[in-house]
N, C-alpha and C positions, 0 to 999 in steps of 0.2 A: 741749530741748537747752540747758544752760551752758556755763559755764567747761570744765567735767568733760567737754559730751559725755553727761550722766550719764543714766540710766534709774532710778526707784525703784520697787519692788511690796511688794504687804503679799503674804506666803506665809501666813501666820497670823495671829490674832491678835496674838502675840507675837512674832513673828518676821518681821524684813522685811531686804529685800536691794535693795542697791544696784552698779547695773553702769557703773564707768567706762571711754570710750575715751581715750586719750591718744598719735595719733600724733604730733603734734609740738606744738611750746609757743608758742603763740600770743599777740599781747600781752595779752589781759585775765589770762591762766594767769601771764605772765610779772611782771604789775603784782601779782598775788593774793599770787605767791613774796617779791616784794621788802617787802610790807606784813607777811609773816605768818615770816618765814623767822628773823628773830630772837627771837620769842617763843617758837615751836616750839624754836629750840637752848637760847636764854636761859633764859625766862619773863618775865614782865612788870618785874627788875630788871633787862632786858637794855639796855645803855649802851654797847654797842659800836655803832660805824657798819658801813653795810652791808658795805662794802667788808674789813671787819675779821674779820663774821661767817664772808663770803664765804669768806675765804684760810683762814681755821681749819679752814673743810669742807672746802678744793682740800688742804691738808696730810694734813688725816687718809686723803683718798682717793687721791693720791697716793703717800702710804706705803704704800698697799695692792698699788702696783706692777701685775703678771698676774692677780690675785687679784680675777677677773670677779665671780665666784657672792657675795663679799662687797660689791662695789659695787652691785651688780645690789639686794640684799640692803637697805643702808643706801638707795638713792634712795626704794624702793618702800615702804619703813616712811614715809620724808618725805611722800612722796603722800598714804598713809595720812593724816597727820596734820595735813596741810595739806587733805584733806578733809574731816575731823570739822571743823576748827574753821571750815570754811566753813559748816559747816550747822548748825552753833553748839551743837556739843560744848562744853564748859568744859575747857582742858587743866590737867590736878592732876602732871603728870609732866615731866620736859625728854627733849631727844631727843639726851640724851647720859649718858656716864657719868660720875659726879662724880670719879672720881679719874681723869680720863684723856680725853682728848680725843677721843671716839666714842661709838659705839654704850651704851648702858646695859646694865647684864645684869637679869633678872628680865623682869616684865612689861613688854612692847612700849610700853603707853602704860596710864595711868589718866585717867579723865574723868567727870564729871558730865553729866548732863540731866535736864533736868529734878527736880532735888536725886537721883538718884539715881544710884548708881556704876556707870562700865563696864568692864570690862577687853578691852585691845587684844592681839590675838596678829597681827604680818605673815609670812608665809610667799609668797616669788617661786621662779620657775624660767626657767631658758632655755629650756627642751625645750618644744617645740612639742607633743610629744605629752603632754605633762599635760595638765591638765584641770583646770580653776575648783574642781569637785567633788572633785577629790583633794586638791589644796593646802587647801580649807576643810575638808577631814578630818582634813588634816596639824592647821592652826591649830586646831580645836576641841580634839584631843584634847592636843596641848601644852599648850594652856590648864584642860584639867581635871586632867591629871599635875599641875599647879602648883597649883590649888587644891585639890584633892583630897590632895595630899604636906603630908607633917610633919618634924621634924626626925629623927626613927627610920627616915625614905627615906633619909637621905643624902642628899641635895638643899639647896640654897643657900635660903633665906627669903624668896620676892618682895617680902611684906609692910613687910619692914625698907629695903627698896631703897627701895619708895613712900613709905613714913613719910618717910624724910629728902628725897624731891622734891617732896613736899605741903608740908612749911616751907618750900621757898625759893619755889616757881612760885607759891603762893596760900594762905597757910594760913586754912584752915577745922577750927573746932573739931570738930566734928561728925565728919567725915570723919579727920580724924587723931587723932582716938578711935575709929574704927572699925578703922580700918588697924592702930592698936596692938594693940587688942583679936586683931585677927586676928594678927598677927606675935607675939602670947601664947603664940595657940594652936597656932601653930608648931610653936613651940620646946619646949611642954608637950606633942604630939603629943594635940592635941584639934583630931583631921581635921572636916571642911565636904566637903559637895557640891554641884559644880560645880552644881544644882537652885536654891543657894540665888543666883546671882548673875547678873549682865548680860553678857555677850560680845560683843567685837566682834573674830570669825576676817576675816582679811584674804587676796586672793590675788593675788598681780600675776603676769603672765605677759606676757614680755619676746620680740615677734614677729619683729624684723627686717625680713630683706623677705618671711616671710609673714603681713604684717602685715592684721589686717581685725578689723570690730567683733564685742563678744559679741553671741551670738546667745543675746537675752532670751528667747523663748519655750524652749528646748530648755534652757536653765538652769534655767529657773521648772521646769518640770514636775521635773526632777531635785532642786531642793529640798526641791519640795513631797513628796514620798516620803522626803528626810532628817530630813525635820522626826520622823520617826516615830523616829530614834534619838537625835534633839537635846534634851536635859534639861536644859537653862540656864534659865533663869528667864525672860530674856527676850535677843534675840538681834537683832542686826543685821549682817546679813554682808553685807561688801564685796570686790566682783571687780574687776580693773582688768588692760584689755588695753594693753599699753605697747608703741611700737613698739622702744623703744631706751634707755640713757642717756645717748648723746650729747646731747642738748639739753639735760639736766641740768648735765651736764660743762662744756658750752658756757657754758651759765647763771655757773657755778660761777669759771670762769677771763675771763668777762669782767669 
């Protein structure tokens, strides 16, 4: 047990899942947010003070007013992301949109390990009766609509979003010749199979007060049976039981 709470297994070769608890925010979780929390919005030219980054997230979630299922939404994408980079993902994406103060649209997050790219999908819920194994149904198969669509779907171009977040957060030649390449084949409707790339489907599931940890074995066995319709190349899926986003909030407004 860390920061996280966390549990890791390899289901496959290829495929390993990671299970976080997070009922309340402790200080090493609280110390991890304050070190990683402006690179995650920023990137590495981030030059605001904490307190700066702070107010720009209390605005945008604030403007959200009643509108839970979107808060709910942006915290659990941050989790996300502030767990990759604790287990030293490279982030190649920010966790906002360039022309606008939130959320990004396209892919959830892009990343490197080991020189090799991942793509991030977050999918949360209120409902106690989901299930880890739906929400990572939900995230895979969003994730392959997007790689798998061209510009002859009608659908928005992930690839051009990334391109311009790989020049500001880190530019690597390598990878922003890849991305272009791909945001090519977009637009020329020269489709790819989700076979050919990395996945990271995400699932947070927001408890309250019936709040209690994943139960790792009855997950494992449930993957280990998904794996049989999972065609990613290679896959890393993450579950996270939350009890709430009050201490995010809390976080956020102190």
């Amino acid at each position: 047990m860390t920061i996280f709470k966390e549990t890791r297994i390899t289901i496959s070769k290829n495929i390993f899942a990671h299970f976080l608890n997070i009922e309340n925010y402790l200080p090493d979780l609280l110390k991890l947010i304050d070190s990683e929390i402006g690179f995650i919005r920023n990137g590495p030219l981030n030059d605001e003070d904490l307190k700066d980054v702070k107010k720009r997230i209390k605005i945008w979630i604030d403007k959200k007013g009643s509108d839970v299922r979107a808060k709910n939404g942006f915290i659990a994408e941050f989790i996300c992301h502030l767990y990759l980079r604790y287990i030293k993902f490279e982030q190649y994406s920010l966790f906002k949109n360039l022309e606008e103060n939130g959320p990004k649209k396209g892919f959830d997050g892009l990343y490197l390990y080991n020189n090799e790219v991942w793509i991030v999908e977050s999918k949360s819920t209120a409902n106690e009766k989901k299930t880890h194994n739906t929400k990572i149904n939900e995230a895979y198969n969003d994730i392959r609509t997007k790689l798998e669509s061209s510009e002859e779907n009608g659908t928005n171009d992930p690839w051009e979003n990334a391109k311009h977040h790989i020049q500001i957060v880190n530019p690597n030649k390598s990878l922003s010749e890849n991305v272009k390449k791909l945001s090519s084949d977009f637009i020329n409707n020269k489709k790819h199979k989700i076979k050919e790339f990395n996945i990271i489907p995400c699932s947070t599931i927001y408890l309250e007060d019936k709040w209690h940890t994943i139960d790792v074995s009855n997950l494992e066995d449930k993957f280990k049976e998904k794996i049989k319709k999972i065609n990613a190349k290679k896959v890393n899926i993450l579950c996270v039981n939350k009890k709430s986003i009050d201490d995010f909030i809390k976080y956020i407004n102190s």
